[in-house]
C-alpha positions, 0 to 999 in steps of 0.5 A: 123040798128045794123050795123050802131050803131056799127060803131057808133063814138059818143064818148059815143059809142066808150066808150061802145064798147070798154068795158071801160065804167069806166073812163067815168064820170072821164074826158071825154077827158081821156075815149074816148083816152083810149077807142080809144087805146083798140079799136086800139090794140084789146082789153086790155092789152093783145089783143083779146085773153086774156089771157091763163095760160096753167100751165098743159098742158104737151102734147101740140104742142110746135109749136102751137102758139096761139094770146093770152098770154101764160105762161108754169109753170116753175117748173117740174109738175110731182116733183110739184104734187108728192110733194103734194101728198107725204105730203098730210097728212101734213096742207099746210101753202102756195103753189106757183106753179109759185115760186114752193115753198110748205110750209107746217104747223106744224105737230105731230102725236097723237103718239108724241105729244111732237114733231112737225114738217113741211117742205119746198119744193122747185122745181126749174127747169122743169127736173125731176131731183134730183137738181131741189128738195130741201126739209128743215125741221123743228123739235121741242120738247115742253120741260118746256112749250115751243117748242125747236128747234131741230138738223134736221138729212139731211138723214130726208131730202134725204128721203123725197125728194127720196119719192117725186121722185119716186112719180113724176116718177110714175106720169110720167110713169102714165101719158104716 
């Protein structure tokens, strides 16, 4: 009997079995097309086998090829996490591993109060390599109750990104 009701091609049946039960009080006519095209092609936008986001996955047979979607993360996974890790003690106003961009909030210690300052990262590539890093940062002083913009030294810059490295390198040789 649960055989023959899967194969059931009432229309309220195909609408169920196709998981797409939300058109139906809208127009019949526009469910049973919609459900009739996920059923065709396996599924939904995506097929059967969904969607899979394979982000830190570094040892995984390159000739692996699976049904379902997959998307490597763009960016150097070692660069992305020796970045978090290096500035962890700074507040995190936004981080796009896909875009690879870190933003951090502003920052002081409790030693200089009269300065704050935060940083943008960027990764760029799936190498680790030094072109595939760029850090800005921001400085300010609070002069006559507002904050001032200061003149960032790029030496600041370099050594932030050299620490990344060497803690992207250590997370590499870590991890082999």
């Amino acid at each position: 009997m649960k055989e023959l009701w899967s194969k059931a091609q009432t229309r309220q049946a195909i609408i169920d079995r196709s998981g797409t039960p939300f058109n139906s009080g809208v127009d019949p006519e526009v469910a049973l097309r919609d459900a009739e095209n996920r059923l065709a092609s396996g599924g939904g936008l995506f097929g059967k086998g969904g969607l899979s986001l394979d982000f830190f996955d570094d040892k995984k047979n390159k000739n692996e090829t699976k049904k379902s979607l997959t998307a490597n993360m763009p960016i150097n996974v070692f660069l992305w996490r020796g970045a978090l890790e290096t500035i962890d003690f700074m507040p995190l106003s936004s981080a796009d591993p896909i875009g690879g961009i870190i933003i951090t909030d502003w920052y002081s210690t409790t030693d200089n109060e009269e300065e704050r300052c935060k940083l943008n990262i960027f990764i760029t590539g799936q190498n680790l390599k030094t072109e595939n890093l760029k850090v800005t940062s921001f400085c300010q002083s609070f002069k006559n109750q507002i904050w001032v913009n200061k003149t960032t030294d790029k030496n600041n810059n370099i050594k932030i990104e050299n620490a990344i490295l060497n803690k992207a390198k250590k997370l590499k040789l870590q991890s082999s």
